[in-house]
TORKOLPA-143364 format. One line per field, with one value per residue: residue number from 0; x, y, z of N, C-alpha, C in turn. Coordinates in steps of 0.001 Angstrom, whole numbers, plus 500000, padded with zeros to 6 digits. Layout:
N
nr	[NUM, ...]
nX	[X, ...]
nY	[Y, ...]
nZ	[Z, ...]
caX	[X, ...]
caY	[Y, ...]
caZ	[Z, ...]
cX	[X, ...]
cY	[Y, ...]
cZ	[Z, ...]
END
This chain:
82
nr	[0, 1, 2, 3, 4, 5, 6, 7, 8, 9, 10, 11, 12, 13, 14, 15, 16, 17, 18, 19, 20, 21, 22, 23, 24, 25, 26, 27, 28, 29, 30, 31, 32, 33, 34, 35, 36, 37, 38, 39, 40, 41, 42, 43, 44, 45, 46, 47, 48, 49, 50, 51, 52, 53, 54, 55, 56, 57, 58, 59, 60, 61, 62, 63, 64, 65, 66, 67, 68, 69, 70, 71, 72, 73, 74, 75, 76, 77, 78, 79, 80, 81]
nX	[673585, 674497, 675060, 677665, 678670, 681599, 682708, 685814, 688410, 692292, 693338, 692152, 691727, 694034, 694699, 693439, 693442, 696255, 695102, 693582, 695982, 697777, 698205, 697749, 696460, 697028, 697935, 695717, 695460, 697623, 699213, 700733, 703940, 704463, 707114, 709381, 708933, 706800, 704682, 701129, 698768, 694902, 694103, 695817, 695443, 693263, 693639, 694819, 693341, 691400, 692451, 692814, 690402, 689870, 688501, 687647, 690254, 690425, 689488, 689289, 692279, 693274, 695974, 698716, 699616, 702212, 703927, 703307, 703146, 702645, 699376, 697306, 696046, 693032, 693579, 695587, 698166, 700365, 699750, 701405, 704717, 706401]
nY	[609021, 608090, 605624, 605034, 603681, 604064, 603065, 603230, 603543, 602308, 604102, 606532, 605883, 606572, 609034, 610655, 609905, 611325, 614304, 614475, 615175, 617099, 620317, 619608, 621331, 623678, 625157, 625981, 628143, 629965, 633009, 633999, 635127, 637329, 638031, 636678, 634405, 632616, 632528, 631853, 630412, 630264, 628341, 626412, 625852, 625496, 623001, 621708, 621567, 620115, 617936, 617417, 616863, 614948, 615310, 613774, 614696, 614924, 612478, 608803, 607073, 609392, 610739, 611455, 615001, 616340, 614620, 612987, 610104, 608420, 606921, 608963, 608171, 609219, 610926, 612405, 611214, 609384, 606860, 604077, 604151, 604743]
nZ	[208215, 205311, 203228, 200650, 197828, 195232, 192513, 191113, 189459, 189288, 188986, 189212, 192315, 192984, 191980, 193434, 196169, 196183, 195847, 198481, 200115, 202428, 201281, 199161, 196850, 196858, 194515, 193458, 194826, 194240, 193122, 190069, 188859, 186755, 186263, 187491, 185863, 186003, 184618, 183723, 181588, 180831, 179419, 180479, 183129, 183173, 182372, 183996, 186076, 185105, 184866, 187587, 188783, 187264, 185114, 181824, 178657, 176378, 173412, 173731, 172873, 171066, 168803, 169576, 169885, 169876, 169233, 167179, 167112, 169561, 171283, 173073, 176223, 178042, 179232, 178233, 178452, 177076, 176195, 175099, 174327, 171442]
caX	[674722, 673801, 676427, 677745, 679865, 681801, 683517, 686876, 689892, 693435, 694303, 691478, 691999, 695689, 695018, 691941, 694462, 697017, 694327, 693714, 697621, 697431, 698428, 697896, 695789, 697337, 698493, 694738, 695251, 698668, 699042, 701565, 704342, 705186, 708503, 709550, 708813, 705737, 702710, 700266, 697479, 693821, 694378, 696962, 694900, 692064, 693879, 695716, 692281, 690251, 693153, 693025, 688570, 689336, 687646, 688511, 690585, 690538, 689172, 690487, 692865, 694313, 697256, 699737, 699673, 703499, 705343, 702458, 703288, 701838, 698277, 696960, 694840, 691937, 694149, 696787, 699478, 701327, 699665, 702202, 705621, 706822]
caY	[608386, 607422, 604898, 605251, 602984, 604312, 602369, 603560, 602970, 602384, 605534, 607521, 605596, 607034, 610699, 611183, 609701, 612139, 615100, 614689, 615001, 618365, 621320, 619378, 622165, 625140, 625488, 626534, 629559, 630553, 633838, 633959, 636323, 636803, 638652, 635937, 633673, 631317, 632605, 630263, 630612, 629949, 627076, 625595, 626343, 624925, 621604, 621421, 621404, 619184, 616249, 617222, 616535, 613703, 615231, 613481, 615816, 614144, 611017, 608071, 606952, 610438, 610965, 612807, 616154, 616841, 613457, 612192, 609015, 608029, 607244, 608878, 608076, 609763, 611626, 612920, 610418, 608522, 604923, 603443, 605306, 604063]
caZ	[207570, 203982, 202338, 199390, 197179, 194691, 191743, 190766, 188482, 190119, 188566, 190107, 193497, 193154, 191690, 194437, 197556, 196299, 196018, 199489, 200822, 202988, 200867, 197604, 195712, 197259, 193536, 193075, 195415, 194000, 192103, 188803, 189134, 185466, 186058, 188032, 184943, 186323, 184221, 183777, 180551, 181634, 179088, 181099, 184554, 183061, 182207, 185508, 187147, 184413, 185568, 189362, 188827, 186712, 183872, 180336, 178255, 174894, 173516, 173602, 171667, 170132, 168500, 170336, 168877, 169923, 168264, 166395, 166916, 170151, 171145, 174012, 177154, 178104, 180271, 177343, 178360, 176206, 176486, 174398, 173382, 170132]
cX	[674248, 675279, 676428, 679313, 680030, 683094, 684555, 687727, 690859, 693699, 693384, 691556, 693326, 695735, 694038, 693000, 695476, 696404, 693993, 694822, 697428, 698706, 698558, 697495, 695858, 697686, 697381, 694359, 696386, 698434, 700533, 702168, 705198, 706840, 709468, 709707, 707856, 704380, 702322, 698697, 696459, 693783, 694949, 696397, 693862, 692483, 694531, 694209, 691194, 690917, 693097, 691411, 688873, 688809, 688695, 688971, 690342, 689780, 689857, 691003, 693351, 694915, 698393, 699906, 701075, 704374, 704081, 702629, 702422, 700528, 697971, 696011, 693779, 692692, 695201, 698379, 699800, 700585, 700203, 703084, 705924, 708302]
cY	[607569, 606703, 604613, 604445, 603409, 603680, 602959, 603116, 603172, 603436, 606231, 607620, 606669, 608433, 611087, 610814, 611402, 613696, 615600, 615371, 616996, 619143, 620709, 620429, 623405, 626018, 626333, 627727, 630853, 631619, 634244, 634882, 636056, 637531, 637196, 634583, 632529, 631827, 631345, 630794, 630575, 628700, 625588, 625149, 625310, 623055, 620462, 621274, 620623, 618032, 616186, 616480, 615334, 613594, 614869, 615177, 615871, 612633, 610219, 607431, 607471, 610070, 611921, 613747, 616416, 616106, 612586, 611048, 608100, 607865, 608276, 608694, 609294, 611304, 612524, 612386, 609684, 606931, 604096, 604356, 604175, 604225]
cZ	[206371, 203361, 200984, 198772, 195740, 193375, 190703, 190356, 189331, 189901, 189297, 191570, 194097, 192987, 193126, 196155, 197095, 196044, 197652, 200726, 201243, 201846, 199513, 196596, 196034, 195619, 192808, 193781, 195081, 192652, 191269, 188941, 187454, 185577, 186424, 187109, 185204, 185569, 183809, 182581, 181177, 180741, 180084, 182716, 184284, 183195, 183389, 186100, 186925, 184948, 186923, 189285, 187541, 185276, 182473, 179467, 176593, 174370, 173503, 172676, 170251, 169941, 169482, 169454, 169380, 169343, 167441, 166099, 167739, 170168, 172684, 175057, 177307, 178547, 179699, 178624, 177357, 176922, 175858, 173895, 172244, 170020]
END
């Protein structure tokens, strides 16, 4: 039993609890029925699975590339709407 302390942001505390929640990442076994109208890019796959792992997407303090007004978090949220 080796212990390990790990120092986390409220937001990671909060995405990593709700990671856990039984059948959270079934979305990573699901297959795209394009007739149906759910395709999914490998863009889009990729980005859905860089925020489930946490990984930064952008730096911080982009622009919002859709209203170029905002900035955004690491995370491409809106950390301030205008």
């Amino acid at each position: 039993d080796m212990e390990v302390d790990f120092v986390m942001t409220k937001r990671q505390k909060i995405v990593f609890g709700c990671l856990k929640a039984a059948n959270a990442q079934d979305f990573l076994l699901a297959i795209t029925i394009d007739r149906l109208g759910q395709p999914i890019s490998p863009v889009e796959y990729c980005t859905i699975l860089r925020c489930c792992l946490m990984i930064l997407l952008i730096p911080k303090d982009d622009v919002c590339p859709a209203c170029l007004k905002a900035c955004l978090d690491t995370f491409v949220e809106h950390a301030n709407s205008l």
